[in-house]
C-alpha positions in Angstrom: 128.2 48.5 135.6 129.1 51.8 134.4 126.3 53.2 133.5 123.8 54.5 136.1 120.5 54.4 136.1 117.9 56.7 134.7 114.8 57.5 136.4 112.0 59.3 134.5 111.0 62.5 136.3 107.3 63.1 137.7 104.9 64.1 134.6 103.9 67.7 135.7 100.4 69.3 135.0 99.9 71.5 132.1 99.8 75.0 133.4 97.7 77.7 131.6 100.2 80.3 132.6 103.3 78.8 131.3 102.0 78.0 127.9 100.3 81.7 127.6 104.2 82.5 128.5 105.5 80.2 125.5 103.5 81.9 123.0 104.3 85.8 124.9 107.6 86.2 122.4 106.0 84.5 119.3 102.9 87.1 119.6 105.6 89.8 120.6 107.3 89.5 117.4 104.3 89.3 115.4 103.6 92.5 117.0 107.0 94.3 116.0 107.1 92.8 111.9 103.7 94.4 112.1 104.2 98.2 113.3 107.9 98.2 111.6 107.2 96.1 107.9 103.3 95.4 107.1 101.8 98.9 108.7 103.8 101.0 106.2 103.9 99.1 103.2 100.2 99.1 103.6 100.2 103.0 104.1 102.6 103.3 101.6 100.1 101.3 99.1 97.3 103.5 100.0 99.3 107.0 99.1 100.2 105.5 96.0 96.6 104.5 94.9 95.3 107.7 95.9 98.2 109.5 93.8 97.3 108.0 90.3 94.0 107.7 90.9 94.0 111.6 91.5 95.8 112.2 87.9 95.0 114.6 85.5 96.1 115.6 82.0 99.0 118.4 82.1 100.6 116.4 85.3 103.8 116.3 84.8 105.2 112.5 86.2 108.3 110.3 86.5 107.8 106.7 85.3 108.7 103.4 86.7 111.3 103.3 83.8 112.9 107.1 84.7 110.8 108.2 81.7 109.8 111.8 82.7 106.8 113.5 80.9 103.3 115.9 80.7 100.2 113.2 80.9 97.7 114.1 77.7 94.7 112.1 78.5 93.9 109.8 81.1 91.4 106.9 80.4 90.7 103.8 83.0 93.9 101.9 83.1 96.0 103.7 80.7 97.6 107.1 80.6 99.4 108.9 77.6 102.3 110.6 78.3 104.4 113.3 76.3 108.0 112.8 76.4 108.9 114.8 73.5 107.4 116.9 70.9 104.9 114.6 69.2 106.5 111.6 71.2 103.8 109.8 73.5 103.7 106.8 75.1 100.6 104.9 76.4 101.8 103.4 80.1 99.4 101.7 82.7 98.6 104.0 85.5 100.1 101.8 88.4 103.7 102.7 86.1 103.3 106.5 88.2 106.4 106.4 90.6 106.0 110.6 91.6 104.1 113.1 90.3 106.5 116.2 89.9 105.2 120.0 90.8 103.9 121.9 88.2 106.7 123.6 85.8 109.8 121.1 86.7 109.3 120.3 82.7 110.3 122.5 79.9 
């Protein structure tokens, strides 16, 4: 009475083109997380790795912690780092943050 009736509507044909279409901004946006966040996290990671792997004793370096200090000896995972006179600490290498120039220490 005062409702009408509802007709269903002809079942239409699954089109190749308009489900490529669906997915276009999905794939789009994969696209842009990936050139603005994973790309230069990943470079980032690889600059890091190449940093402590290249350090030395007599490097002077800035901790995870702030800590600033001269490296003494370097052995597989670990380093040893003077922070004082007769003061060293033994920190994982991966604790590196920066790897200061030459002289910045007194």
């Amino acid at each position: 009475m005062f409702i009408s009736n509802a007709y269903a509507q002809a079942a239409a044909g699954a089109d190749t083109a308009s489900s490529l279409m669906s997915f276009l901004p999905m794939i789009a946006m994969f696209a842009v997380l990936y050139f603005i966040m994973i790309r230069p996290q990943m470079k980032k990671q690889k600059e890091h790795k190449a940093m402590v792997e290249a350090l030395a004793p007599g490097d002077e370096v800035v901790t995870a912690g702030g800590i600033l200090g001269r490296v003494t000896s370097v052995r597989d995972t670990n380093i040893n780092v003077m922070v004082a006179e007769g003061v060293e600490i033994q920190l994982q290498r991966s604790a590196v943050v920066q790897v200061l120039p030459k002289g910045t220490l007194k």
